[in-house]
N, C-alpha and C positions, 0 to 999 in steps of 0.2 A: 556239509560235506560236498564238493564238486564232483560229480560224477560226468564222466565224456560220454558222449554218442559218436562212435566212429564208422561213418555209411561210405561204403565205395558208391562209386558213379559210373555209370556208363561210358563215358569219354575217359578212364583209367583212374580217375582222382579220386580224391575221397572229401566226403566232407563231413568234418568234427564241429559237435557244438558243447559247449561247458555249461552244464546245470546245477547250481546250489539247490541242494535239497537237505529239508531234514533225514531224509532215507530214499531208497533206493522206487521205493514204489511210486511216493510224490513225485521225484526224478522223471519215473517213467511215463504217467500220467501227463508230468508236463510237456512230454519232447512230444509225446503221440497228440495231444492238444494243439500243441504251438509249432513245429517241423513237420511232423511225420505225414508227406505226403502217397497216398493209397496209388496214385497214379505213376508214380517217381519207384527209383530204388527202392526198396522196401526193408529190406532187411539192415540189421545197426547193431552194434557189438558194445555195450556197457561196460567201460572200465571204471574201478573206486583205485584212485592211485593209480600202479601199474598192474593191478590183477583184473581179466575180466572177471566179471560179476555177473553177466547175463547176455541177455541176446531181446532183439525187437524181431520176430518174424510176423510174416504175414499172410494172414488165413482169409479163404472167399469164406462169407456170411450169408448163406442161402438163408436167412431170416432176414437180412439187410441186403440181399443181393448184390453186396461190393465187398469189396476189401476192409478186412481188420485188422490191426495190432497185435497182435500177442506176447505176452512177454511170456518169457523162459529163461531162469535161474541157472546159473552153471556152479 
């Protein structure tokens, strides 16, 4: 199943990437692995088709003392 990550940017644009997963969590896992920069835009809105399905927001980790991922189901 493809699922998008669609992140605005700073200079107005946005930028989408297309993940095959077997589900939504692998999806997730992947984009915060392989994209999800902690320094950059943070935030990214998961669509399955044309419905969102969730959200990438991002939490400071005072046990890690930087920025994390978090996903959140809509």
């Amino acid at each position: 199943m493809p699922y998008r990550f669609i992140q605005p940017l700073p200079d107005g644009g946005i930028k989408q990437i297309a993940i095959e997963a077997a589900n939504l969590m692998d999806a997730f896992t992947e984009f915060v692995f392989l994209h999800w920069d902690p320094d950059g835009p943070a935030a990214a809105v998961i669509y399955e088709g044309n419905f969102i399905v969730g959200q990438v927001l991002p939490r400071y980790s005072s046990a890690r003392g930087d920025m994390e991922a978090v996903f959140e189901a809509i």
